[in-house]
MARLUM-526554 format. One line per 10 residues: their letters; for each residue y, x, z negated of C-alpha. Coordinates in nm, 2 decimals. Layout:
N
a	Y X Z  ...
end
This chain:
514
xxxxxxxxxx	-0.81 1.00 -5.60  -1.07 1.06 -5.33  -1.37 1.29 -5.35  -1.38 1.56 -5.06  -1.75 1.36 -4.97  -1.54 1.03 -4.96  -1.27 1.18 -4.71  -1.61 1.38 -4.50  -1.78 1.03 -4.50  -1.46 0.82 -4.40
xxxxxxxxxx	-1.38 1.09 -4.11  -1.76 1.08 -3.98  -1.70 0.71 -3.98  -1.39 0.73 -3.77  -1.55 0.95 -3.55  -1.88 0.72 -3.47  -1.66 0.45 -3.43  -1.50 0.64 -3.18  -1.80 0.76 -3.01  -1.91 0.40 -2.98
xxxxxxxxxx	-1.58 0.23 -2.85  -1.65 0.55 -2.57  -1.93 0.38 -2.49  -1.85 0.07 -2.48  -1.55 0.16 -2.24  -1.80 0.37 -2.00  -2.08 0.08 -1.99  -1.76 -0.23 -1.89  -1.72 0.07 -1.65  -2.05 0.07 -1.53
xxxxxxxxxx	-2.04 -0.27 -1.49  -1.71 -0.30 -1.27  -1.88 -0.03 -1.06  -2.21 -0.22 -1.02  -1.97 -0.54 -0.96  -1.78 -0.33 -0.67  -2.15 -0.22 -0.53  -2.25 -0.57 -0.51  -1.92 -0.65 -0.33  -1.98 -0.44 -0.08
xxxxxxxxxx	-2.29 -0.55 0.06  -2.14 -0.93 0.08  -1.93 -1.00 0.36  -1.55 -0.98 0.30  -1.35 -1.30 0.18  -0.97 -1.29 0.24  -0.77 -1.36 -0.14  -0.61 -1.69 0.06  -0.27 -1.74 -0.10  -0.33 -2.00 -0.42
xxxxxxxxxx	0.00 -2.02 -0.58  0.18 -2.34 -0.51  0.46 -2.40 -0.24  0.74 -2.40 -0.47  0.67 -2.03 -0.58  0.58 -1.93 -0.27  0.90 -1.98 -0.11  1.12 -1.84 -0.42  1.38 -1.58 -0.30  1.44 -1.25 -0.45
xxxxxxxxxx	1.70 -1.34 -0.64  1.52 -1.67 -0.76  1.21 -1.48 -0.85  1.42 -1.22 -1.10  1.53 -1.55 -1.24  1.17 -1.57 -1.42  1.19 -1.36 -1.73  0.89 -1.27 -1.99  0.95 -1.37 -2.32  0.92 -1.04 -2.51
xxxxxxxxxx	0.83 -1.20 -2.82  0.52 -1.28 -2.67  0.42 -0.94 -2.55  0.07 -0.88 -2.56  -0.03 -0.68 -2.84  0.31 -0.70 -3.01  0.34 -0.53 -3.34  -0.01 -0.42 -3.36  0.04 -0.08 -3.26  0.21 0.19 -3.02
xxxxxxxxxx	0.12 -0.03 -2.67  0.25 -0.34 -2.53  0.16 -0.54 -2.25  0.43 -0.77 -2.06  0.36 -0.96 -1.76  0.46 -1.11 -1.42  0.47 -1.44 -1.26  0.33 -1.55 -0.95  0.58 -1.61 -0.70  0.79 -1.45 -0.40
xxxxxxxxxx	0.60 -1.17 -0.24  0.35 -1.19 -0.49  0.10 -1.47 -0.39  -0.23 -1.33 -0.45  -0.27 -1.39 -0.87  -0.47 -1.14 -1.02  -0.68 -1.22 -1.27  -0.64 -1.02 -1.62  -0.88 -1.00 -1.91  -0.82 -0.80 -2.29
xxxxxxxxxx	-1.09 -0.59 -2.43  -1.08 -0.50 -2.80  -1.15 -0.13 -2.89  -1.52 -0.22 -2.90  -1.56 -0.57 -2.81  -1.64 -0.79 -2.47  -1.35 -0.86 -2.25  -1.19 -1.18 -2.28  -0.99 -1.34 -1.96  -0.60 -1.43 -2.02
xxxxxxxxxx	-0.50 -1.76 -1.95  -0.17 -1.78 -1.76  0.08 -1.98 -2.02  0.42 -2.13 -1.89  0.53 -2.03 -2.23  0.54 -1.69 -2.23  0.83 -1.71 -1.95  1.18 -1.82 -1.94  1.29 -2.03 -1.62  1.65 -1.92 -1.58
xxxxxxxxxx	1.94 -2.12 -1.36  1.80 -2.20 -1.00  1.46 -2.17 -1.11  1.52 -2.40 -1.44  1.27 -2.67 -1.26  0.97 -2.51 -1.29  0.96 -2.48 -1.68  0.83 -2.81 -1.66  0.57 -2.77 -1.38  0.21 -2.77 -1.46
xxxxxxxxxx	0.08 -2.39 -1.42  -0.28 -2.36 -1.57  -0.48 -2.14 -1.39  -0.25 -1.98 -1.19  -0.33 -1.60 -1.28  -0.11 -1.31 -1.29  0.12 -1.12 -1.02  0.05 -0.79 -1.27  0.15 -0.65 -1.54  0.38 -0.37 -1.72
xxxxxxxxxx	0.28 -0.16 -2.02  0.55 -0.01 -2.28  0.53 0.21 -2.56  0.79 0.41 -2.75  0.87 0.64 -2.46  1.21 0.75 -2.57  1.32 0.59 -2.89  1.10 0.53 -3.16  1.26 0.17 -3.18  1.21 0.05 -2.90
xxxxxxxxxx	0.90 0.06 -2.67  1.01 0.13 -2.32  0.85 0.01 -1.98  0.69 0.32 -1.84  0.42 0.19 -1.58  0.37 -0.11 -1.38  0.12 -0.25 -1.17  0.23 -0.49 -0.89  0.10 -0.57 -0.57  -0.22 -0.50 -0.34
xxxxxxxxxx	-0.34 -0.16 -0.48  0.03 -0.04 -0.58  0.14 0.14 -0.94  0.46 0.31 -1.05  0.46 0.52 -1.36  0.73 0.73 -1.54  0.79 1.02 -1.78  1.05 1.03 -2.00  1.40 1.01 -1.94  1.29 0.90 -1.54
xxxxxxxxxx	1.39 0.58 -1.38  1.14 0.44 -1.15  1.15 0.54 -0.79  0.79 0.64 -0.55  0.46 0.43 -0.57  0.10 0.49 -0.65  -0.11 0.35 -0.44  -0.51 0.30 -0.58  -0.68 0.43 -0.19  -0.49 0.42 0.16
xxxxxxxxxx	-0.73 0.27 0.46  -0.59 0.37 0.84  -0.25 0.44 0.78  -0.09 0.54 1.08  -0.36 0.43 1.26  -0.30 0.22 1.59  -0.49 -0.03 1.50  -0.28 -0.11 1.15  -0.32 0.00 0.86  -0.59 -0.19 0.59
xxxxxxxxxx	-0.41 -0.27 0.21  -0.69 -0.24 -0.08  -0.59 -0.49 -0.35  -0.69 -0.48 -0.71  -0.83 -0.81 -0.76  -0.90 -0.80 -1.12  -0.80 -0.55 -1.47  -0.91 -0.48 -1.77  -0.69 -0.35 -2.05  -0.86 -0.25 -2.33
xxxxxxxxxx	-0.68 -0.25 -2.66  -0.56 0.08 -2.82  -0.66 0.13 -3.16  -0.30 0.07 -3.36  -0.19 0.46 -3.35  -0.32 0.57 -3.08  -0.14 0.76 -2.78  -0.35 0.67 -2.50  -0.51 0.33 -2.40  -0.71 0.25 -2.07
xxxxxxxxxx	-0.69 0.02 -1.81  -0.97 -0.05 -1.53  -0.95 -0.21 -1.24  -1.20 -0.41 -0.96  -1.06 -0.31 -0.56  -1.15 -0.51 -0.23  -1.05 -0.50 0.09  -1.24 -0.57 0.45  -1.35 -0.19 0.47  -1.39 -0.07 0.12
xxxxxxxxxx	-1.45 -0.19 -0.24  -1.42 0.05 -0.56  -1.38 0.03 -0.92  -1.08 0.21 -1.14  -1.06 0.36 -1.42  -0.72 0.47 -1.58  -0.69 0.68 -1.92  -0.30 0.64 -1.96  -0.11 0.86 -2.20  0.28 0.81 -2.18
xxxxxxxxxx	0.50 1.10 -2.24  0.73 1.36 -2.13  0.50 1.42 -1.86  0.31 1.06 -1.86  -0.04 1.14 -1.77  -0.33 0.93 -1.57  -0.69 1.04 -1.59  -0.84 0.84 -1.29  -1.15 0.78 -1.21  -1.24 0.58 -0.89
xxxxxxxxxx	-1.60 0.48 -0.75  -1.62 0.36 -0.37  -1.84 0.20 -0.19  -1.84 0.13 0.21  -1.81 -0.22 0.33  -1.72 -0.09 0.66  -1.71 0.25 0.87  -1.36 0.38 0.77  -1.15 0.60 1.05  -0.93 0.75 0.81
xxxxxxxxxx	-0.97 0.71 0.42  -0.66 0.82 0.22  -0.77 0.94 -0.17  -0.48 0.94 -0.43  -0.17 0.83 -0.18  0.17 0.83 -0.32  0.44 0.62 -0.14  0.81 0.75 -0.15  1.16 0.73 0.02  1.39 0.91 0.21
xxxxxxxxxx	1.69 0.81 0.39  1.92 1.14 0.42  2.00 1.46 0.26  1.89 1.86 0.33  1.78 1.94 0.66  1.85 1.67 0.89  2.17 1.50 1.00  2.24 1.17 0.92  2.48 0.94 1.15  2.59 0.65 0.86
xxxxxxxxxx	2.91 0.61 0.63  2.77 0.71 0.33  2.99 0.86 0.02  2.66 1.00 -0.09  2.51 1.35 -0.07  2.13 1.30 -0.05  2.00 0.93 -0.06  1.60 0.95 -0.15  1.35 0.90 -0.41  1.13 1.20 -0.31
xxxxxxxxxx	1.27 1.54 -0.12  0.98 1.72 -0.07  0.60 1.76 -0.05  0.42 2.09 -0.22  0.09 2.19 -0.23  -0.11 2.40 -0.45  -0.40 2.52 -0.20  -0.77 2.60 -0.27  -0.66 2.98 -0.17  -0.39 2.93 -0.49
xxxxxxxxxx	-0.09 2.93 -0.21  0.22 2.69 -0.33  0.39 2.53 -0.01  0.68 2.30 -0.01  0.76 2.13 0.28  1.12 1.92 0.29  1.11 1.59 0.37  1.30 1.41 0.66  1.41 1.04 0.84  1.28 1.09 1.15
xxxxxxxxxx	1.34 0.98 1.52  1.03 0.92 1.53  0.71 0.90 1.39  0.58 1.22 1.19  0.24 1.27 1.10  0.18 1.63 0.91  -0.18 1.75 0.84  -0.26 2.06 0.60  -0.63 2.14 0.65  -0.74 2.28 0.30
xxxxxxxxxx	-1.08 2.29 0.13  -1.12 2.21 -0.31  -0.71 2.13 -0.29  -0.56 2.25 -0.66  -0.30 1.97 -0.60  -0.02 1.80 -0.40  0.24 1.56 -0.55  0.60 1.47 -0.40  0.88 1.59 -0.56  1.24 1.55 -0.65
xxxxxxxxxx	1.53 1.78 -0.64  1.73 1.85 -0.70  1.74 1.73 -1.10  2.14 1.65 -1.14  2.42 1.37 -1.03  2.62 1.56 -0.89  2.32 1.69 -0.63  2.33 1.24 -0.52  2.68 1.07 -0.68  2.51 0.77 -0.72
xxxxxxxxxx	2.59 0.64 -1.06  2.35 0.34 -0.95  2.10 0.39 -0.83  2.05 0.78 -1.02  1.83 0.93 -0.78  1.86 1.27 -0.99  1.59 1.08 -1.21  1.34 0.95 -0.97  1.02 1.10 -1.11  0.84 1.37 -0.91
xxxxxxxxxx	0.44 1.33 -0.93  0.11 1.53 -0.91  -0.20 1.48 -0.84  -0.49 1.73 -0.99  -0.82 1.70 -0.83  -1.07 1.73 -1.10  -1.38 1.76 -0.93  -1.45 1.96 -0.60  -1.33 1.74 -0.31  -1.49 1.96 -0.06
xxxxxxxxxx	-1.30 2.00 0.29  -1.07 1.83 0.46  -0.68 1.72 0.46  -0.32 1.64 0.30  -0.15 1.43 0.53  0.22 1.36 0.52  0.35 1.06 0.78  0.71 1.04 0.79  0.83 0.70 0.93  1.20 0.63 1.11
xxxxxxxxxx	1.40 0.40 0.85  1.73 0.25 0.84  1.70 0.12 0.51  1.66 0.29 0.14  1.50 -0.03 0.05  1.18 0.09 0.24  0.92 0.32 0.17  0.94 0.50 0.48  0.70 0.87 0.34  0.33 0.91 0.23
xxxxxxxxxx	0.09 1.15 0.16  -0.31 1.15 0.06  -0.61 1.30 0.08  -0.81 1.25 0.39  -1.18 1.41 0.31  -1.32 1.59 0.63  -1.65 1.38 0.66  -1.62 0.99 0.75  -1.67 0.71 0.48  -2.00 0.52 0.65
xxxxxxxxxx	-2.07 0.14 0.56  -2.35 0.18 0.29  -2.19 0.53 0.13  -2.07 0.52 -0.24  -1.83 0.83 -0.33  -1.70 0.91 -0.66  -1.30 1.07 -0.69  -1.17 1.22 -1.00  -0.80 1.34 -1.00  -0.49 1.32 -1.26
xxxxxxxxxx	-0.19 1.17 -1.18  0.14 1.32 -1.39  0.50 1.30 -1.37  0.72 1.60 -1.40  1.08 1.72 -1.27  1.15 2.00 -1.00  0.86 2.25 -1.06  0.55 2.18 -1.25  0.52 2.35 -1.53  0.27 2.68 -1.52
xxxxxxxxxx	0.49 2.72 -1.15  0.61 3.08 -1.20  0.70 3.13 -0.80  1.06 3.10 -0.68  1.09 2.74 -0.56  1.32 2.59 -0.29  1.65 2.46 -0.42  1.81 2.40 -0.09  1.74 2.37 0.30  2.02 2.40 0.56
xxxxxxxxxx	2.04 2.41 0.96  2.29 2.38 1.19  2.44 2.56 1.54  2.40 2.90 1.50  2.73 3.01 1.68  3.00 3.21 1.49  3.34 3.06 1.41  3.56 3.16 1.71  3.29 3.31 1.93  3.40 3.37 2.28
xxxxxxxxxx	3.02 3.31 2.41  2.86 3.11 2.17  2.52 3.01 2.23  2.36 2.68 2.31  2.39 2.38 2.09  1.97 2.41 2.08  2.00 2.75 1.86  1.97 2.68 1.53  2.08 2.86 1.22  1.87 2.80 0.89
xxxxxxxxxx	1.91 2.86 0.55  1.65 2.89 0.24  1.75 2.88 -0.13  1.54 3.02 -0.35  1.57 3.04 -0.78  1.30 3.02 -1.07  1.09 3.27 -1.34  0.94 3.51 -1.08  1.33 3.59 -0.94  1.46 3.67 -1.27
xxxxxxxxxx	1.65 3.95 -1.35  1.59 4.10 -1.00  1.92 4.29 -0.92  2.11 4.30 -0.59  1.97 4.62 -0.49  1.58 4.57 -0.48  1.39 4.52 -0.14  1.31 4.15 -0.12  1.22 4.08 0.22  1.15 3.75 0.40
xxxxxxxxxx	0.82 3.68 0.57  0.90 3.43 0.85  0.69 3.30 1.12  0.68 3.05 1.35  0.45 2.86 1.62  0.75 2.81 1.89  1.09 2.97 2.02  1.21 3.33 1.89  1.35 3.43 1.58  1.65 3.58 1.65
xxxxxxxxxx	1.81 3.77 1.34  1.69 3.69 0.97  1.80 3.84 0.68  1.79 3.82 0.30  2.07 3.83 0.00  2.12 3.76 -0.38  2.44 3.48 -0.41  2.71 3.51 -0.62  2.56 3.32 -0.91  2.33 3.66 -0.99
xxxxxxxxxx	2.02 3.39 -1.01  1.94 3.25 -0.63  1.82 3.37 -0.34  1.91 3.32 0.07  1.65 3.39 0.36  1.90 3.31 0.66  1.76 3.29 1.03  1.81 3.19 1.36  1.60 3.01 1.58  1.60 2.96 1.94
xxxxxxxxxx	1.35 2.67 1.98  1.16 2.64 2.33  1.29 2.35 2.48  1.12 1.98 2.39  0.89 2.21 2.18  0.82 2.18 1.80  0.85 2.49 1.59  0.57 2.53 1.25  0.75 2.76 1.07  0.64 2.95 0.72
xxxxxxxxxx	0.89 3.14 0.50  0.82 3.32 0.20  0.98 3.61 -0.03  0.84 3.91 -0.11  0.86 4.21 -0.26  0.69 4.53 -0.18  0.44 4.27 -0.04  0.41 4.05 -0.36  0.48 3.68 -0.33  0.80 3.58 -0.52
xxxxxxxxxx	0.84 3.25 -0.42  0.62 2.89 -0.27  0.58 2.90 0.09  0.87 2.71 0.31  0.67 2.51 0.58  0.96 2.31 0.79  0.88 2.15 1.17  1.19 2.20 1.37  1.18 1.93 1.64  1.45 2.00 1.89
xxxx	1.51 1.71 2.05  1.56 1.51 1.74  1.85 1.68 1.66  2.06 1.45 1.50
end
């Protein structure tokens, strides 16, 4: 039997243990930073491609022929985490190199061993080819996400500065991205890589572990932290320290990387079974002024670059809806579980910008949407900057979101079946559907009113109703756009001049009409 003093003293000893593994992370931090720092004030070497010939030139379907031996998962059955990893090879040619940190020891590089992977079919050759040194393509971590016997893949990190991450119950669909340099730029954008990690070793029952990372590119070098924890809503604390190589035009802070092809507001001239075909369906924004905005996305004509001008951003994330099959009918690909993700700002980013760039695609297999933070003042060669943010997955609507939130967007021509004179193809009728906590239980009868504005053309007629299912809620309007002129517009509920709902911000281009 233990004494209450031999519980205190065992607790107490936990607890300094704790305090010093903390420490231990934050100086390996420290020292990655000061690593980064040093970096920057050296001139820039280009990762050259190392891997040899015969994995550079490895098709798709070759490279999915390489499989990781689970049985020799990294931390396997030593506690809640696992780590798996990937081969060089295919569009992976710049190794990364990968070292393990015990819960308070020094970091340790892993070797790249031919034996923890299995050389399927086409690819049965290289079992037998001589592989020491190679490095790493990246890496995969898995805990028991959904099952408590199994431990399920629920974030990867692949390629340049690039992470996915899901929650549970999601299937993998937009990108992470560690910082975004010129994109959209003329002059090309710059891909930051994470050249080396660190992955410290969870203590056996713990629920979160940490990975850090070292970032170069010709412009900019930084070092990562990432405190993980895996859940319903998987969580990343990140902490990120840059440092100037070069003057940067446009620096992008926390971009996520999405898709979509078709689906809501926009036409879409393809054979396609399919309702909505996209990983992402909107932007939203929770502004410094506490004002929620969601802003469809679309597949343009051509390319869209969207800027909100905001100062101490509460957030921005892209986001998925809607939330069932029925909303996609793809029993593949299950875009109705493509995670939706957040980012929290947790220190005071100051002034500055979201930005949204929208890019013409005719494929779902690109990324064709982005958004980031761009800070108002320039990123100078010499400058060091410290970001803190959280990253976290979720479904339609974040949690605390008590506003009505968009469940549907609609246009087309705004003539009346049969109408002698109908108008010109140009005049637009739109629709907004609105449902969630803070349009509960309001009957038919009250006085909700829509708040519509726009920067172009003339709003025509607008009106509001409750549909049939007692729950959602229609602004209808018509717009007649000036002619090769964008319209901003802004849409909100109200009632008796309280907010019900997230802002509606769409741009109406009229000569993409499609």
């Amino acid at each position: 039997m233990q004494l209450p003093s031999q519980i205190l003293a065992m607790a107490l000893g936990s607890l300094v243990a704790l305090d010093a593994a903390a420490s231990s992370h934050n100086e390996l931090f420290d020292r990655i930073a000061k690593r980064a720092e040093t970096l920057a004030s050296e001139p820039y070497e280009d990762a050259d491609s190392e891997i040899p010939e015969a994995l550079a030139e490895l098709d798709y379907d070759q490279y999915r022929q390489i499989r990781f031996r689970q049985e020799h998962a990294i931390w396997r059955d030593q506690g809640l985490f696992e780590v798996q990893l990937f081969h060089p090879g295919f569009l992976y040619e710049q190794p990364v190199d990968i070292h393990l940190v015990e819960p308070d020891g020094e970091p340790r590089p892993l070797p790249f061993d031919t034996s923890r992977f299995r050389y399927d079919d086409a690819v049965e050759h290289l079992a037998e080819r001589d592989f020491d040194d190679l490095g790493h393509a990246g890496f995969r971590l898995h805990y028991p996400l959904n099952s408590g016997e199994y431990h399920d893949e629920f974030m990867v990190f692949l390629g340049a500065s690039y992470f996915r991450m899901i929650g549970r119950g999601q299937g993998y669909g937009l990108s992470t991205r560690g910082l975004a340099i010129d994109t959209a730029e003329p002059q090309g954008e710059e891909f930051p890589a994470f050249r080396e990690f660190w992955l410290v070793k969870p203590e056996p029952d713990a629920t979160r572990m940490t990975v850090m990372a070292l970032l170069d590119s010709p412009s900019v070098t930084g070092a990562y932290r990432f405190d993980i924890e895996p859940g319903r809503q998987t969580i990343v604390d990140t902490h990120a320290r840059l440092f100037a190589r070069e003057d940067v035009n446009k620096l992008g802070v926390a971009p996520l990387t999405s898709m979509f092809m078709h689906g809501g507001l926009g036409g879409y001239p393809a054979d396609d079974y399919r309702l909505r075909v996209h990983d992402s369906s909107g932007l939203a924004l929770h502004s410094g002024q506490s004002e929620r905005i969601w802003r469809p996305l679309s597949n343009p004509e051509k390319l869209h670059i969207s800027s909100f001008q905001d100062t101490s951003p509460k957030g921005f994330g892209l986001v998925q809806r809607p939330r069932h099959f029925e909303g996609y009918l793809d029993a593949e690909a299950r875009y109705e579980k493509r995670p939706s993700q957040w980012v929290t700002p947790l220190s005071d980013w100051g002034e500055g910008q979201v930005e949204l760039v929208e890019i013409p695609s005719d494929s779902e297999a690109n990324d064709n949407i982005t958004a980031y933070w761009v800070p108002q003042e320039p990123f100078e060669a010499g400058e060091a900057r410290s970001y803190h943010y959280r990253l976290q997955t979720f479904g339609a609507t974040l949690p605390d979101q008590q506003l009505g939130h968009v469940i549907r967007s609609r246009q087309g021509w705004a003539a009346l079946p049969g109408q002698d004179d109908p108008p010109p193809p140009s005049q637009r009728l739109f629709i907004v559907d609105f449902r969630g906590p803070a349009l509960e239980g309001l009957e038919a009868d009250q006085p909700v009113e829509s708040q519509l504005t726009t920067s172009n053309g003339d709003i025509i007629q607008q009106w509001v109703q409750q549909l049939p299912d007692g729950q959602t809620w229609r602004a209808s309007f018509r717009l007649a756009p000036e002619e090769g002129t964008p319209a901003d517009m802004r849409l909100k509920l109200t009632l008796r001049g309280q907010p019900l709902t997230e802002t509606w911000n769409y741009v109406w281009y009229p000569d993409e009409r499609r």
